[in-house]
N, C-alpha and C positions, 0 to 999 in steps of 0.2 A: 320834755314830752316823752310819752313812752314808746319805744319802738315796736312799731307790731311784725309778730314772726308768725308769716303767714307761710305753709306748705303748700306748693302747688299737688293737685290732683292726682293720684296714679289713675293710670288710662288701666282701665281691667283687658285682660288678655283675653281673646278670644279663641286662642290656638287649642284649650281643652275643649271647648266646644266643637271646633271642627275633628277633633281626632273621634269623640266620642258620635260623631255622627256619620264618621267612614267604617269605624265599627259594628253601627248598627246596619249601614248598609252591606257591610260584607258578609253580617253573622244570613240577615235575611236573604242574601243572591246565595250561600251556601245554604242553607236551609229550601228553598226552593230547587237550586241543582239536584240538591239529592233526592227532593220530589220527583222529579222528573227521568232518575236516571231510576228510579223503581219501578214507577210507571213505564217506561219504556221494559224494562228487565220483565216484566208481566207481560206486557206485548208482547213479546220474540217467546217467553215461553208457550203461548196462548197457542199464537200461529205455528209453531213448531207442534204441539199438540194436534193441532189439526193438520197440517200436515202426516204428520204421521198416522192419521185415523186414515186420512184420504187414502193414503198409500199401500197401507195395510190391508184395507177392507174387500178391496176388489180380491185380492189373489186368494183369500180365506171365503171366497165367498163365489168364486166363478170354477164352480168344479169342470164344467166341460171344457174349458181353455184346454190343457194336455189334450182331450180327447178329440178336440179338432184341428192341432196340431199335428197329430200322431193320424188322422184319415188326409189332410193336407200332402204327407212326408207319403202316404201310403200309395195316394195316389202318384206321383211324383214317381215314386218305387218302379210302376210298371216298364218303363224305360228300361230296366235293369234285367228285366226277362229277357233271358239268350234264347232266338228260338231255333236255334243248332244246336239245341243242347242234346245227349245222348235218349237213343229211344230208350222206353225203360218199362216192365211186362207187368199192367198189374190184371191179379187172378179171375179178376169179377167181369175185365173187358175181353169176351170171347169172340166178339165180331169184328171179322179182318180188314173192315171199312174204316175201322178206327184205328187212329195210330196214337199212341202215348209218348211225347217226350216229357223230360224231367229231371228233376232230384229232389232232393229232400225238401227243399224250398218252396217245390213250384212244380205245377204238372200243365201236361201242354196237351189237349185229347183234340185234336184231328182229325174232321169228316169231308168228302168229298161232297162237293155242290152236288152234283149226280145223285147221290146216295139221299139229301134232304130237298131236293126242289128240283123243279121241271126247269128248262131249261129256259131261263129270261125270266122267268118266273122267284117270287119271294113267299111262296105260298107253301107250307109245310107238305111234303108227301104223307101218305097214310103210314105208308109203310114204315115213312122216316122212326116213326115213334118209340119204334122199338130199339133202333140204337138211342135215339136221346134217352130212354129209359136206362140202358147199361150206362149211359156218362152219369145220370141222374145219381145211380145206383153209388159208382164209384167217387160221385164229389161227397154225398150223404157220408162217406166211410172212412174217406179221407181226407177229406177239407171241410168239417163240418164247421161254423162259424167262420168259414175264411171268405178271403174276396173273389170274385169272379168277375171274370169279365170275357167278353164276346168281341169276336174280331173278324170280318166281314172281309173277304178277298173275292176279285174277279180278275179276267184276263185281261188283254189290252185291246179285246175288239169292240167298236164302239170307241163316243166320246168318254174321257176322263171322269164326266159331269154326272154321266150316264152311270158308270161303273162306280160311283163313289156313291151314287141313291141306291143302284141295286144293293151295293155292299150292307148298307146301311139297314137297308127294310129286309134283307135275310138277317143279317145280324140280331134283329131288335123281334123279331121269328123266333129264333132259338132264345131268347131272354124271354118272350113270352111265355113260350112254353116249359123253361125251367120254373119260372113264378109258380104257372098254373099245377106244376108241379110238383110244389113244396121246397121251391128255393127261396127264400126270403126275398124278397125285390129290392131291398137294400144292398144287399150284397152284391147285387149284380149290376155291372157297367158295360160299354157296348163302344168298341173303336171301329168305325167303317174305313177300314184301309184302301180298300178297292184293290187298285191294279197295280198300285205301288208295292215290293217286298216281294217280287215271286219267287216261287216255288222251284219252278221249273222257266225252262227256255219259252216264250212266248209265239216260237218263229212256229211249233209244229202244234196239232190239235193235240197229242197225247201231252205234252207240254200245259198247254193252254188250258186242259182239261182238270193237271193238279193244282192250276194258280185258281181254280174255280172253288173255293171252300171256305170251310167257317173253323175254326180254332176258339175253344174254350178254356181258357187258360183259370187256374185257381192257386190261390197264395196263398203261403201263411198254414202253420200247425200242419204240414203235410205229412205222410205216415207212408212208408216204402212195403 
């Protein structure tokens, strides 16, 4: 009888097939990564783009920022006026009612309450005009576009309350009347100090009588 040579089966490997399907998963997670890390890379430059438009556009585009910094700093400034500073003679003020301090910086013109209003009164005298006209004269000459401001003092008779309204409506008197004038009404600002800062000794009327006045003080571009 003839012997039969039978060969058993080989079992086929399966292990090519998994490696070629780790492959394809790896080729496509790195093929998507890199999607993804481009699209990202466009975002961040996008946003950074606009960022910097954001950032940019305001300060090329907001001219009066400096300039309301610099009236901010200006106002501020006033603090900085010494009003012990040296008297100082200018040519155009010939009326002895008026007193000039000063420097280069800053002038300080000085009128007795007596001299501009009745007495409890915030009501311009007739006569006053003619000195406001010499300050007029001399701020025109030498502080022409500068600041001004008005400073309103009374003595210590009467309430505090009292003395800071009158300060106020003489003060805001002489600003009218430089407007009406030809002082720019921008230029001009108005401190009612009252009774606070005097002059003089409070205890006597002759005292009493130099804490009663208006000070006009102007800054900036000043001319000796």
């Amino acid at each position: 009888m003839a012997e039969l040579n039978v060969q058993p089966k080989k079992k086929s490997s399966i292990l090519p097939w998994v490696l070629l399907l780790l492959a394809i998963i790896a080729v496509a997670w790195f093929l998507t990564r890199d999607k993804d890390v481009d699209s990202a890379a466009n975002t961040v430059v996008t946003d950074t783009t606009a960022v910097d438009s954001i950032s940019s556009t305001p300060v090329l585009n907001r001219p009066d920022t400096a300039e309301i910094n610099s009236r901010s700093t200006a106002n501020n400034d006033w603090n900085s006026v010494d009003f012990n500073a040296p008297v100082v003679k200018y040519e155009e003020i010939t009326d002895q009612n008026i007193n000039v301090q000063g420097n280069t910086s800053y002038g300080i013109y000085s009128i007795g309450e007596s001299v501009l209003f009745d007495e409890g009164k915030a009501e311009l005298r007739s006569n006053a005009k003619a000195n406001l006209n010499q300050i007029k004269s001399s701020l025109l000459k030498r502080y022409e576009g500068s600041d001004i401001r008005v400073y309103g003092y009374t003595d210590t008779e009467g309430s505090s309350e009292t003395n800071k309204d009158l300060a106020a409506r003489r003060a805001n008197a002489v600003k009218d009347w430089l407007q009406t004038n030809g002082i720019d009404a921008s230029r001009i600002s108005v401190n009612a100090v009252g009774e606070a800062r005097p002059a003089a000794s409070n205890a006597t009327e002759q005292g009493r009588q130099q804490n009663r006045r208006v000070e006009i003080v102007a800054r900036g571009n000043g001319t000796t």
